[in-house]
C-alpha positions as CSV (number, residue, x, y, z in Angstrom):
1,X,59.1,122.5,150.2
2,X,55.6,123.7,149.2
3,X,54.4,122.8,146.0
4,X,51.4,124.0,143.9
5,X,50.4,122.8,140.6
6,X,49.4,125.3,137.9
7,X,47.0,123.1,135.3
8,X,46.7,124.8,132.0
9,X,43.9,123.2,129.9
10,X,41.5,125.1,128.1
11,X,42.7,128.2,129.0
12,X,42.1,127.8,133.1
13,X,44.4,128.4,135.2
14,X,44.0,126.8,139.3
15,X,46.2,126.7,141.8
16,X,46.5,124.1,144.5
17,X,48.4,125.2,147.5
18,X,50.1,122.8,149.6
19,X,48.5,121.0,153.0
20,X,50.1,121.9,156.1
21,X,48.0,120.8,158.7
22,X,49.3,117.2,159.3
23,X,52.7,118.8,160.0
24,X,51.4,121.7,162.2
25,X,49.8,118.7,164.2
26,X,52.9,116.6,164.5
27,X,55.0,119.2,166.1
28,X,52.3,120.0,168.6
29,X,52.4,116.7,169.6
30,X,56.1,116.5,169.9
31,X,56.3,119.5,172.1
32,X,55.2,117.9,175.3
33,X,58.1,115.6,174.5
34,X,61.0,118.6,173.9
35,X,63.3,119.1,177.2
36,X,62.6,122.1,178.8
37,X,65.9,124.6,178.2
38,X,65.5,127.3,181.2
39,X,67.8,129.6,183.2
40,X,68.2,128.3,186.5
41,X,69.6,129.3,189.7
42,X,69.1,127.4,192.6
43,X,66.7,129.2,195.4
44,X,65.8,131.5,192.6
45,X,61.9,132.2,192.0
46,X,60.7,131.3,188.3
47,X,59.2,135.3,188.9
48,X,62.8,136.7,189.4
49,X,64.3,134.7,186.9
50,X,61.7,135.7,184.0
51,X,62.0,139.5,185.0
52,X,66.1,139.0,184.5
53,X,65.7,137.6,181.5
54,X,63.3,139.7,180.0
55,X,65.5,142.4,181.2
56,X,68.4,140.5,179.2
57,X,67.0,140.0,176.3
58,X,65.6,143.8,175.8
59,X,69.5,144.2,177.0
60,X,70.5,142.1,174.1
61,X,68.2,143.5,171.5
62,X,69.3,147.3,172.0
63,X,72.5,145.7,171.7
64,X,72.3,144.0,168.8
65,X,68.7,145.3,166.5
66,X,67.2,143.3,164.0
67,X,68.7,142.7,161.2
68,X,65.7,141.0,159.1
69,X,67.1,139.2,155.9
70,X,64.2,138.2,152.9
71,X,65.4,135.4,150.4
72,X,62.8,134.1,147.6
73,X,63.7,130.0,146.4
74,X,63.8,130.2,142.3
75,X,60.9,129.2,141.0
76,X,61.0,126.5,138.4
77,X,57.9,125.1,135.9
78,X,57.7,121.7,135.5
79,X,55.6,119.9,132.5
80,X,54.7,116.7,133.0
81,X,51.5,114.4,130.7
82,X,48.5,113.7,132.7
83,X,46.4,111.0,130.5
84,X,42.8,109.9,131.4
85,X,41.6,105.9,130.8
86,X,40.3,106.7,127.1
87,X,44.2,107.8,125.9
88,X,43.5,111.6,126.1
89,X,46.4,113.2,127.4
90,X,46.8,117.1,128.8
91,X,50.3,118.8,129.4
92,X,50.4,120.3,132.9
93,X,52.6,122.1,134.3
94,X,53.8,121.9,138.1
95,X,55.4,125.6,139.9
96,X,57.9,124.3,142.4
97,X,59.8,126.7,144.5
98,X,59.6,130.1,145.1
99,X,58.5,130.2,149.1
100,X,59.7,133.3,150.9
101,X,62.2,133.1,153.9
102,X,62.7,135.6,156.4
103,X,64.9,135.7,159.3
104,X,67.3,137.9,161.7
105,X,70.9,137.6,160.4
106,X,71.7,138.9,163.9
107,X,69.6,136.5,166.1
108,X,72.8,133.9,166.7
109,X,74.9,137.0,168.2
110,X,72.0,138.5,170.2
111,X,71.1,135.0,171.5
112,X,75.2,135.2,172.7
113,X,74.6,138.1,174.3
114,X,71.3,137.3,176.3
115,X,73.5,134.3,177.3
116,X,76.3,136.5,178.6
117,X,73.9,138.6,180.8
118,X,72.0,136.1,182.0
119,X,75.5,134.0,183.1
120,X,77.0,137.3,184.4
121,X,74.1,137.5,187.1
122,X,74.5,133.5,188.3
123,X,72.2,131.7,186.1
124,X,72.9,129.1,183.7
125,X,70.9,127.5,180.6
126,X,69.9,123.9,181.2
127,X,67.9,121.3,179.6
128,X,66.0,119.3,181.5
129,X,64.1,116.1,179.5
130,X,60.8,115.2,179.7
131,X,59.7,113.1,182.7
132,X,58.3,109.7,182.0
133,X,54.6,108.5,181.8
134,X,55.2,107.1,185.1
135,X,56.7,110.1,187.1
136,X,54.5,112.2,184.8
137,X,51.3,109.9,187.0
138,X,53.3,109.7,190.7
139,X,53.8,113.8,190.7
140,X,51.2,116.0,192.4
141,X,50.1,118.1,189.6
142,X,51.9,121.9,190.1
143,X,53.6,124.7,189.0
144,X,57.0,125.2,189.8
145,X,57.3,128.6,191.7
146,X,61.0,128.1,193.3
147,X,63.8,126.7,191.1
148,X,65.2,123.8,193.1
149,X,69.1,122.6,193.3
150,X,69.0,120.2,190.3
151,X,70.5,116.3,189.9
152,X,71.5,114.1,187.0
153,X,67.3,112.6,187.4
154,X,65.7,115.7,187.6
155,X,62.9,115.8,184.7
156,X,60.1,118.6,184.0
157,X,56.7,118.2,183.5
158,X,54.7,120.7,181.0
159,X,51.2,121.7,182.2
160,X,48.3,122.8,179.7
161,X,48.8,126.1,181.1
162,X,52.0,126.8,179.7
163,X,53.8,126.7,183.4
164,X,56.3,123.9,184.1
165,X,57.3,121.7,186.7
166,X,60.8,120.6,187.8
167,X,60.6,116.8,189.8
168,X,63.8,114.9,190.9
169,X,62.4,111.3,191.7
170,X,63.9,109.1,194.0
C-alpha cells in the first residue's frame, strides 16, 4: 500500500508519493530465479510452439474479450502531532488509501481456454526450475531452438536476451 502524507501548516499543502524503486529492483532480481512455465512438446521447435500459442491465445481472446474491472481503495485521513526539540507541535495529516486497481474479470477463463487449445494440439504447460550456479557454469551458453524429451533433472537457464535454455545434467 502506497502512502503519501498531506502536511498542512501554514496553509501549504505537499504531497510525498511513495518510493517504489527498491521493490521494482527486488523482483528483477528474483526473476532469474522463477522456473520457467512453457508449453512443451517433445521434438517440437520453440518457433512452432510460439506461433501455436500465439494463435491460441488470439483464439482465447475472441473467445472470451476483456472484460476490464476499475476499483478505487477508500481513502482515509489520518492526523497525527509532529513536535520539533523546542516543544512546538504541528497537526499533520497522513492520506492512506485510495490507489487504483485494474484488471480483466475474464483473464482466469481466457487463460482456461488458451490451456485447452494448446492441450488439444499435444502440448502441455510445464515448470521447469532454475538450474543451479554450478550447471548454470558447466553449460555451453545457448538458446534452446528444439524442445527436448524432458526428465525429473531437467532445469532452464534464462539468457539476457530474453531466450531460454532447457539442460538435463547427468
Amino acid at each position: 500500500m502506497a502512502f503519501s502524507t498531506l502536511s498542512v501548516f501554514l496553509g501549504r499543502t505537499r504531497f510525498r508519493p511513495a518510493r517504489q524503486l527498491p521493490l521494482t529492483l527486488a523482483a528483477l532480481a528474483l526473476a532469474a530465479c522463477t522456473p520457467l512455465g512453457i508449453y512443451h512438446k517433445p521434438g517440437v521447435t520453440v518457433a512452432a510452439m510460439q506461433d501455436t500459442l500465439t494463435n491460441c491465445e488470439v483464439e482465447a481472446l475472441q473467445r472470451v474479450p476483456v472484460d476490464r474491472r476499475v476499483e478505487r481503495d477508500p481513502i482515509r485521513i489520518v492526523p497525527r502531532k509532529v513536535c520539533d526539540s523546542a516543544g512546538n507541535c504541528t497537526v499533520v495529516y497522513d492520506r492512506v488509501g485510495g490507489e487504483i486497481r485494474t484488471w480483466d474479470a475474464n483473464a482466469p477463463l481466457r487463460q482456461r481456454v488458451l490451456s485447452q487449445c494448446m492441450t488439444a494440439k499435444g502440448y502441455a504447460f510445464v515448470e521447469l526450475p532454475a538450474c543451479s550456479q554450478g550447471v548454470k557454469r558447466a553449460a555451453p551458453t545457448a538458446a534452446t531452438t528444439i524442445l527436448p524429451r524432458l526428465a525429473p533433472n531437467s532445469c532452464s537457464i534464462r539468457n539476457g536476451d530474453g531466450t531460454w535454455q532447457i539442460v538435463t545434467p547427468g
